[in-house]
Phi, psi and omega in degrees: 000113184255344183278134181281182223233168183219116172268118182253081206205090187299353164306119157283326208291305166285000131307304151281344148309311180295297187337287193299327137268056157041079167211111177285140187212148159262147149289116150234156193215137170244153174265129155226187185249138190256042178265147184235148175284149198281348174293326209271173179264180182289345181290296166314316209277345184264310187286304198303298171317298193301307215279311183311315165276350163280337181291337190276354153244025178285345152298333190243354174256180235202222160275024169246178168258141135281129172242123199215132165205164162222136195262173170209143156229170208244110160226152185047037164077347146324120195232111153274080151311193163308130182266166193288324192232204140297284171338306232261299140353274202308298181314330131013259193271333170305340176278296199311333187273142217078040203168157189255147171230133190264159176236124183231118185239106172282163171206140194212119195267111160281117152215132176054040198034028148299155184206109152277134180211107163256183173216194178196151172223135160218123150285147173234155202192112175294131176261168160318137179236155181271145163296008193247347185268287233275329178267003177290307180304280176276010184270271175341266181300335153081060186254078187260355170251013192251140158296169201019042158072345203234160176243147206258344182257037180245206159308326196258332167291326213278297182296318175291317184277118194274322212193157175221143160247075189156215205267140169278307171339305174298324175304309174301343192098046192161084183308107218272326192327305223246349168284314215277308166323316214276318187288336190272343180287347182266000000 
C-alpha cells in the first residue's frame, strides 16, 4: 500500500489492528455526531455512522484514504452503544449474559471523494457471567468507550465469551480480513 492511509479513529485496539498488518498510518480525529435516523437496521446504522465520519474530512484530503468505522452491538434487535455509566455498563453486559449477540463493524474508505462502505457480522455467544464478574469487570476496566460495554481481548472476553461465528478482528473493531480485500482494490 503505498498511498498514506488516515485512521479516524482514537481506538487503539484499531490502531493496533492496523499496526499488525503493517500498514502505515496517522491518527487524525474529528468530532462528529454519531446520530442516525431510526429506520435504519443494524448493519445500515454502523456504515452510515463509518460514512458520516468520513464526510468531515472530504474538503480537506487529497491523495490518502481515510479509513473511519463503527462498531455496534446487537441483541434482541436492540443496538447497544457506548454506555453512559458504570450503571449503565452493567446493565449492559447483564443482557448479553448468557446469550448470543451480533457485533457489526461498519467501515467506510474515503478516496479521491469516494465513499467505499462495507460492513462484517459476528455472533458472540456468552456464557452466564455472576453480577459479581460483571461490576468487577467494569469497576477494573472503565469500558465507557467499547460498544456493548466490553472489550472481547479484555477480562470479561478471556473469561465469558464461550464461541464467536465470524471475524474476530471484527468483534475487536475492525474487520482487518475484509479492510485489507477492500485497500488492494483501491
Amino acid at each position: 500500500m503505498n498511498l498514506p492511509i488516515i485512521l479516524a479513529s482514537k481506538s487503539p485496539r484499531r490502531q493496533e489492528l492496523l499496526r499488525l498488518m503493517d500498514i502505515n498510518f496517522r491518527v487524525v480525529l474529528k468530532d462528529v455526531d454519531e446520530s442516525y435516523p431510526n429506520n435504519l437496521k443494524p448493519e445500515e446504522v454502523a456504515v452510515y455512522i463509518a460514512e458520516k465520519k468520513a464526510q468531515a474530512f472530504d474538503e480537506t484530503i487529497e491523495n490518502e484514504i481515510v479509513i473511519t468505522a463503527d462498531t455496534i452491538v446487537v441483541v434482541d434487535d436492540k443496538i447497544l452503544g457506548k454506555p453512559e455509566s458504570a450503571g449503565h455498563a452493567i446493565e449492559m453486559l447483564q443482557m448479553l449474559s448468557g446469550r448470543m449477540h451480533q457485533v457489526i463493524t461498519g467501515v467506510c474508505l474515503l478516496y479521491k471523494h469516494g465513499y467505499h462502505t462495507f460492513y462484517d457480522v459476528s455472533e458472540v455467544f456468552f456464557s452466564e457471567l455472576a453480577d459479581e464478574e460483571i461490576r468487577a469487570y467494569v469497576n477494573k476496566y472503565q469500558p465507557f468507550d467499547k460498544a456493548g460495554s466490553y472489550g472481547i481481548q479484555e477480562r470479561i472476553g478471556l473469561i465469558g465469551i464461550e464461541r464467536i461465528n465470524g471475524s474476530y478482528t471484527n468483534v475487536v473493531g475492525l474487520p482487518t480480513e475484509k479492510l485489507y480485500r477492500e485497500l488492494m482494490k483501491l
